[in-house]
C-alpha positions as protocol buffer text, in pm:
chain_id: "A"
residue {
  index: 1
  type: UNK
  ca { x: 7575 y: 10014 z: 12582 }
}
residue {
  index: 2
  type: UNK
  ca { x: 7574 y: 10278 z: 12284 }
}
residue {
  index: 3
  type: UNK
  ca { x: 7695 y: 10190 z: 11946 }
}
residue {
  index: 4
  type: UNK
  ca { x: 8050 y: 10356 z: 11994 }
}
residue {
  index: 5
  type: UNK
  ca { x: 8121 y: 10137 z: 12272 }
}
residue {
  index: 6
  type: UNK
  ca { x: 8081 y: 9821 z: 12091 }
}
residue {
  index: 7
  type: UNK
  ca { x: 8210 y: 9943 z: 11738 }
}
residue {
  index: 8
  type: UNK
  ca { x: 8489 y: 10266 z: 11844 }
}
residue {
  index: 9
  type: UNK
  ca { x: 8825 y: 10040 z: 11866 }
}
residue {
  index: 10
  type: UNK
  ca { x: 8708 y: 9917 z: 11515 }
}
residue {
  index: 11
  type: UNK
  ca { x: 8623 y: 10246 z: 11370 }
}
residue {
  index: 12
  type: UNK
  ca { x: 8967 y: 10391 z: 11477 }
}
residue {
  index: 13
  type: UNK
  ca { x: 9186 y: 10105 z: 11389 }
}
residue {
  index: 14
  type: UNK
  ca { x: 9034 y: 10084 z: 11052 }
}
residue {
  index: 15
  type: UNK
  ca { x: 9076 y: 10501 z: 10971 }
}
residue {
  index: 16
  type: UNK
  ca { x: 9392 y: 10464 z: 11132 }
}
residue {
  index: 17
  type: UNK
  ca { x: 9514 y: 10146 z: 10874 }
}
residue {
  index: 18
  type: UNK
  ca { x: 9323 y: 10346 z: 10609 }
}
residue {
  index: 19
  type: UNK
  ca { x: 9564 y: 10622 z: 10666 }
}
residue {
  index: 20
  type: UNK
  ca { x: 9852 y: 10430 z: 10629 }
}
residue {
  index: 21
  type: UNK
  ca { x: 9799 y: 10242 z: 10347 }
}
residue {
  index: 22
  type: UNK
  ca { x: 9702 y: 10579 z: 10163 }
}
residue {
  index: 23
  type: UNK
  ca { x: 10068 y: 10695 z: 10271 }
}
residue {
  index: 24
  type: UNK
  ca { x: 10240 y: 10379 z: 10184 }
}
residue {
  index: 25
  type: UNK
  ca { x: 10028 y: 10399 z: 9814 }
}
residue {
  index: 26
  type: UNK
  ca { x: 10115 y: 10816 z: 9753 }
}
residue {
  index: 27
  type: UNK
  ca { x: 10506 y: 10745 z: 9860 }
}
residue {
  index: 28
  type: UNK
  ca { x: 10464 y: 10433 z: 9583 }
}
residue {
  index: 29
  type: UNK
  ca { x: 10275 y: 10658 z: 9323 }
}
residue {
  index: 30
  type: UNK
  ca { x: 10566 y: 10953 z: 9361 }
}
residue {
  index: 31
  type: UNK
  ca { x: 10859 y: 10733 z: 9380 }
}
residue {
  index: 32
  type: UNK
  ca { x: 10780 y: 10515 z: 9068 }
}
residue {
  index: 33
  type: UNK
  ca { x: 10851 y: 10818 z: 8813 }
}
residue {
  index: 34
  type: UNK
  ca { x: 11183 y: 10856 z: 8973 }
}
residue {
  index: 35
  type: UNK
  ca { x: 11231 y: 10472 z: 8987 }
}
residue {
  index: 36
  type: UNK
  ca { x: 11202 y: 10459 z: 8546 }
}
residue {
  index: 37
  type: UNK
  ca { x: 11460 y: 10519 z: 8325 }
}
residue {
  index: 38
  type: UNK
  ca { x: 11240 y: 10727 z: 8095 }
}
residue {
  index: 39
  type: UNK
  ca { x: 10930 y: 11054 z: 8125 }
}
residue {
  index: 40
  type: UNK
  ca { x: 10627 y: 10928 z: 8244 }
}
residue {
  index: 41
  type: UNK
  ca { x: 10468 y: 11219 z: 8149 }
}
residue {
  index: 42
  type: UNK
  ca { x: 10634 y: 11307 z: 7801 }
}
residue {
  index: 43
  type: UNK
  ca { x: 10580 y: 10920 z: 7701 }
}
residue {
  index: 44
  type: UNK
  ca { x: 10208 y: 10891 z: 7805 }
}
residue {
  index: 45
  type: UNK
  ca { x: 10158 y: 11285 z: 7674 }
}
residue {
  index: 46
  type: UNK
  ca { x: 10328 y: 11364 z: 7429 }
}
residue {
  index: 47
  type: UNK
  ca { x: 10425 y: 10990 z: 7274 }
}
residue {
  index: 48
  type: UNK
  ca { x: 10072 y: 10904 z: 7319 }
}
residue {
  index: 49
  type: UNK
  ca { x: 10179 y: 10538 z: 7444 }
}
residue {
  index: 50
  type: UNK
  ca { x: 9853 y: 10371 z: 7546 }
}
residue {
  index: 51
  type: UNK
  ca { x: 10089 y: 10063 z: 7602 }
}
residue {
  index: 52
  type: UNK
  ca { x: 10271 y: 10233 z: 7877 }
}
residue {
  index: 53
  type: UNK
  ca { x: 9982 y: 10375 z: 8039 }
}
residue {
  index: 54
  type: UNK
  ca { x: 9819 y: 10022 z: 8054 }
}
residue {
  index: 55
  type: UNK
  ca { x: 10081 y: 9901 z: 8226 }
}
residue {
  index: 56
  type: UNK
  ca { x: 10172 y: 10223 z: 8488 }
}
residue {
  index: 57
  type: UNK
  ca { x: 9790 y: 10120 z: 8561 }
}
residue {
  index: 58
  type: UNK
  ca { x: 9866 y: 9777 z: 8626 }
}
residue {
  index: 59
  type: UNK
  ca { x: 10141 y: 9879 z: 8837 }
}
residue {
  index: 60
  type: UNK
  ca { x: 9958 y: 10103 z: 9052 }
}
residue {
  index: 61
  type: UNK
  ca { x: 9645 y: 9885 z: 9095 }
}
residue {
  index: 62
  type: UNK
  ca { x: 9878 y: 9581 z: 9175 }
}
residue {
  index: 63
  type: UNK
  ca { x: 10027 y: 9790 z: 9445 }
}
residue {
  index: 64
  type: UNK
  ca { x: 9711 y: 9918 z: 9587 }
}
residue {
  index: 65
  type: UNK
  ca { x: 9605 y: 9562 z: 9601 }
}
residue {
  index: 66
  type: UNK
  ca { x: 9877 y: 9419 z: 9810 }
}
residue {
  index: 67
  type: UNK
  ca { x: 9893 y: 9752 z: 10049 }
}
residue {
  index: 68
  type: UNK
  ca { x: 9509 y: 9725 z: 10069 }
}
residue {
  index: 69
  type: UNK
  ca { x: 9595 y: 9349 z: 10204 }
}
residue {
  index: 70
  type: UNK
  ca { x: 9902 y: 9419 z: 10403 }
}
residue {
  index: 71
  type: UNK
  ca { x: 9661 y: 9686 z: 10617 }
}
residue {
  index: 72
  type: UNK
  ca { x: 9365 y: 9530 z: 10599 }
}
């Protein structure tokens, strides 16, 4: 018995979970500017709001934790 016998379904299933949580975090990363009542980009540019960026951060690394767990 080769290797891809014994470890295929698992290589598969975890590309194919790795696939969707990448979707599921890209639709979250390009739907949160739309979400906020204010310019990401002219507040963290142009404002030079460290604040803000600390917390978008926050945001996105909370989400990728708990899509990381709902696929994994």
């Amino acid at each position: 018995m080769n290797w891809w016998q014994l470890h295929g379904d698992q290589v598969v299933s975890a590309l194919v979970f790795s696939a969707i949580g990448m979707f599921a975090f890209a639709l979250f990363f390009f739907a949160l500017p739309r979400v906020l009542p204010f310019s990401l980009k002219k507040e963290i540019l142009e404002d030079e709001n460290t604040a803000l960026g600390i917390v978008i951060g926050a945001i996105v690394l909370g989400m990728a934790f708990i899509i990381g767990q709902a696929v994994g």
